[in-house]
C-alpha positions in Angstrom: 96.1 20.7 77.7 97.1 18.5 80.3 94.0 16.1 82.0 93.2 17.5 85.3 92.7 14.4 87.7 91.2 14.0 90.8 92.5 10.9 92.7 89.9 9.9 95.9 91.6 7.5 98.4 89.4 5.6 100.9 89.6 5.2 104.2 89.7 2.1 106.9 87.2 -0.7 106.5 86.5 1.0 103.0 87.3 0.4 98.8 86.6 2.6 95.7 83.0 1.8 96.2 82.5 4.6 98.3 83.2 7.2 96.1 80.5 6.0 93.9 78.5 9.5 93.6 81.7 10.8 92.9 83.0 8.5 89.8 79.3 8.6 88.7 79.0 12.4 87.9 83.1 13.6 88.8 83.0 17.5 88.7 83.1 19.1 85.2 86.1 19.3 83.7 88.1 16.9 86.0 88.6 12.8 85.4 88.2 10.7 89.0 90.0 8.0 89.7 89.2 6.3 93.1 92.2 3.2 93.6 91.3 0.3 96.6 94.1 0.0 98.9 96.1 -3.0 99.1 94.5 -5.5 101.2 91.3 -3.9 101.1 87.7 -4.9 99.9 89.6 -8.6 98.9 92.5 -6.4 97.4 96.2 -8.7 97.5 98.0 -7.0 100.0 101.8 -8.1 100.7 102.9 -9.5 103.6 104.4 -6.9 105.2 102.8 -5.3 108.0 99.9 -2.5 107.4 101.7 1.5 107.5 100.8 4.5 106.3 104.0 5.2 104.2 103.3 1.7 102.7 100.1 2.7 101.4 101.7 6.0 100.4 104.8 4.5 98.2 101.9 1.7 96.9 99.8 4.5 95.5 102.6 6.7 94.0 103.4 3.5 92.1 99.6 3.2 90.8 99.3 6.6 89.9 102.7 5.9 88.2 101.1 3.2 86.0 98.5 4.8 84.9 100.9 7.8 83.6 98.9 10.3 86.4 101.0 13.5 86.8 100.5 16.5 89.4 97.0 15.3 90.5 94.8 17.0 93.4 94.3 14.4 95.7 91.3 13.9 97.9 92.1 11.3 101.2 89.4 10.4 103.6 89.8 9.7 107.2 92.5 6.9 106.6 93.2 7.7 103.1 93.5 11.3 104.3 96.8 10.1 106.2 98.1 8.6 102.8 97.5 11.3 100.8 99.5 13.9 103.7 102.0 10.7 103.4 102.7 10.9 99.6 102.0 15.1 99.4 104.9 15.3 102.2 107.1 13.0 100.2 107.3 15.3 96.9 105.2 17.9 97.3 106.3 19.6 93.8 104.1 16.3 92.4 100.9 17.7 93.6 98.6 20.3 92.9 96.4 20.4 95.8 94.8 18.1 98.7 91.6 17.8 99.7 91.0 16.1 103.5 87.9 14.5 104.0 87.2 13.9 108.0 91.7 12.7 108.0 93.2 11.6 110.4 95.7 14.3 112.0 99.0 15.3 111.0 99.8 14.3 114.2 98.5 10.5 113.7 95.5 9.0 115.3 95.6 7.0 118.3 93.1 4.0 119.1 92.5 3.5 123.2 93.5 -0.4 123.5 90.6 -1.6 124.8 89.0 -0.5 121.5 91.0 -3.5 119.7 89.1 -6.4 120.4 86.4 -5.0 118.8 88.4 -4.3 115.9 89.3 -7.5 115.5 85.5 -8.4 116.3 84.3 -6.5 112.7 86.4 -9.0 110.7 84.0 -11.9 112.0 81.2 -10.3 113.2 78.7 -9.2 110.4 76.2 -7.4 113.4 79.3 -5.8 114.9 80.6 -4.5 111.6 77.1 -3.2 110.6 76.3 -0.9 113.9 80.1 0.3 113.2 79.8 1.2 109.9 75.8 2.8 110.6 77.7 5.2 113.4 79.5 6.7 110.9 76.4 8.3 108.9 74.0 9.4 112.1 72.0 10.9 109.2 71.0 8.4 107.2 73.0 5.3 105.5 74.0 5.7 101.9 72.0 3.5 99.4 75.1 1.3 98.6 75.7 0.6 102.4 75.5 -3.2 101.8 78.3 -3.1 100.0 80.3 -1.4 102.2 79.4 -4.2 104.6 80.8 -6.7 102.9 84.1 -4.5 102.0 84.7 -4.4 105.4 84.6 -8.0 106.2 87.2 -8.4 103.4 89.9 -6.6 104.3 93.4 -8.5 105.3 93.3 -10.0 108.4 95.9 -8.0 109.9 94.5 -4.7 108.8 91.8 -5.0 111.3 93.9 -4.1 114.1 97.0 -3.4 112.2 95.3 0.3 110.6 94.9 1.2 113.7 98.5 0.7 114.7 99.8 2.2 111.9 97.4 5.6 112.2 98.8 5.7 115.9 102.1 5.4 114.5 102.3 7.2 111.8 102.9 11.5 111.6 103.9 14.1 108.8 105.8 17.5 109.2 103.0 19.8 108.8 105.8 22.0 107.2 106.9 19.5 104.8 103.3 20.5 102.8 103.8 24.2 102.8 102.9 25.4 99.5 100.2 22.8 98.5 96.8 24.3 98.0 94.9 22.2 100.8 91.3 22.3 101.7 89.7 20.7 105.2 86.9 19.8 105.7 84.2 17.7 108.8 81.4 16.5 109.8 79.6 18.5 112.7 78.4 15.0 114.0 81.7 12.6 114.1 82.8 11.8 116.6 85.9 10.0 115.6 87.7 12.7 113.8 86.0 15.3 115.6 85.5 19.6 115.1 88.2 20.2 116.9 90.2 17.7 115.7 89.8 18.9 112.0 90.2 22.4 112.6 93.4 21.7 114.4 94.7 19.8 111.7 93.7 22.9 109.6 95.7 25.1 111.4 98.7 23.0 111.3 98.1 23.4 107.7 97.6 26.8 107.8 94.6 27.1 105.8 90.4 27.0 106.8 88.4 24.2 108.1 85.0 23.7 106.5 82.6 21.3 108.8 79.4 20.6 107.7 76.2 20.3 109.7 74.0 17.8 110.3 76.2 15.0 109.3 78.7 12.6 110.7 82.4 11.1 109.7 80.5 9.7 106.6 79.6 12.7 105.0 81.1 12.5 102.2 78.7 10.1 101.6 75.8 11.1 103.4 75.6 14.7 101.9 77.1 14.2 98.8 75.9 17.3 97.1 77.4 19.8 100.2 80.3 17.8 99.7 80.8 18.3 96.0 80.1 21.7 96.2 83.0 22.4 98.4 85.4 19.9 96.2 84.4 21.8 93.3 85.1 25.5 94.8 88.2 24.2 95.2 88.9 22.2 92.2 88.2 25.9 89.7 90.4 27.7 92.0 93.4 25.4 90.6 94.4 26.5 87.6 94.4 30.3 88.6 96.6 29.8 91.5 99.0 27.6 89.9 99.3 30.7 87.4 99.9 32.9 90.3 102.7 30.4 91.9 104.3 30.7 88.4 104.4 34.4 88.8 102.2 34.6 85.2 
């Protein structure tokens, strides 16, 4: 029987380490693998400049190496964009996505004077630590030093250059017609917002699921809602790729 894989991608300021509840107990039946970006968390990234599709092509290539075939892929905020990026691309490669408070098919735009606080975080240890704390308004996860530190070793020029490639960067909603895709927010964030998610669900055509009480973080901050829903969706794989092939 072929290994059903579950490939978590991170988002800005971010590594693997954030999907350590998820690694730690991965839902039954389904291998996790969670890859850092390049130029994340101290990663080597090339010199080009930061994109979306770069990340994309970088983790086709990873998942290539490792011998990964038709994985579900799970994208948060950031990493949500990559994983639109490389389901787009070859669609027939995947067998579902999950988005985790993504960034729109439409891209995601930073107001400029935002920037110099951007580029504040990669210095700044205070000013990286109120960021990151805004994104969980109920309660930090117990590894939050570590995502601390991540974020004050990412590339220098992702600091501001993620942000101009989200606000650069779109995918043909219709280009993912036919991949099994599940949405899902935080009630509380205010960065990828309700309405924002269930917009980006309806592009999709398919349901958002937001979740109460929690914020862009919750992923993290509720991980046991959060698995819940992953895992719904994960069982309803095989039966529907049955159905697709008409058995």
């Amino acid at each position: 029987m072929t290994e059903r894989v579950l490939v978590a991608v991170h988002g800005n300021f971010a590594s693997a380490v954030w999907w350590f509840d998820l690694l730690a107990d991965p839902p039954r039946g389904w291998r996790v693998l969670a890859p850092t970006l390049p130029g994340f968390g101290g990663t080597y990234h090339p010199p080009e400049a930061a994109s979306i599709p770069t990340y994309a092509e970088w983790l086709a290539g990873w998942l290539n190496e490792r011998g990964v075939t038709r994985p579900v892929l799970l994208g948060h905020s950031l990493g949500g964009a990559v994983v639109l990026e490389l389901a787009a691309q070859a669609p027939e490669h995947v067998a579902g996505v999950i988005l985790a408070a993504s960034a729109p098919p439409s891209g995601l735009a930073t107001p400029e004077e935002n920037y110099p606080v951007l580029e504040l975080l990669r210095t700044v240890r205070t000013v990286r630590e109120a960021s990151l704390s805004a994104l969980f308004p109920s309660g930090r996860p117990g590894n939050f030093a570590q995502y601390v530190e991540d974020a004050g070793r990412m590339h220098d020029g992702h600091y501001s250059g993620n942000a101009r490639a989200l606000a650069a960067w779109h995918v043909d909603p219709a280009a993912l017609r036919g991949v099994p895709t599940l949405v899902l927010g935080g009630a509380l964030d205010t960065l990828v917002t309700p309405d924002m998610v269930r917009a980006t669900a309806e592009a999709l055509t398919t349901r958002a699921v937001t979740l109460d009480g929690v914020g862009h973080g919750f992923p993290q901050e509720n991980p046991a809602a959060f698995r819940e829903h992953v895992t719904a969706f994960l069982n309803a794989r095989p039966v529907q790729e049955r159905l697709a092939a008409g058995a």
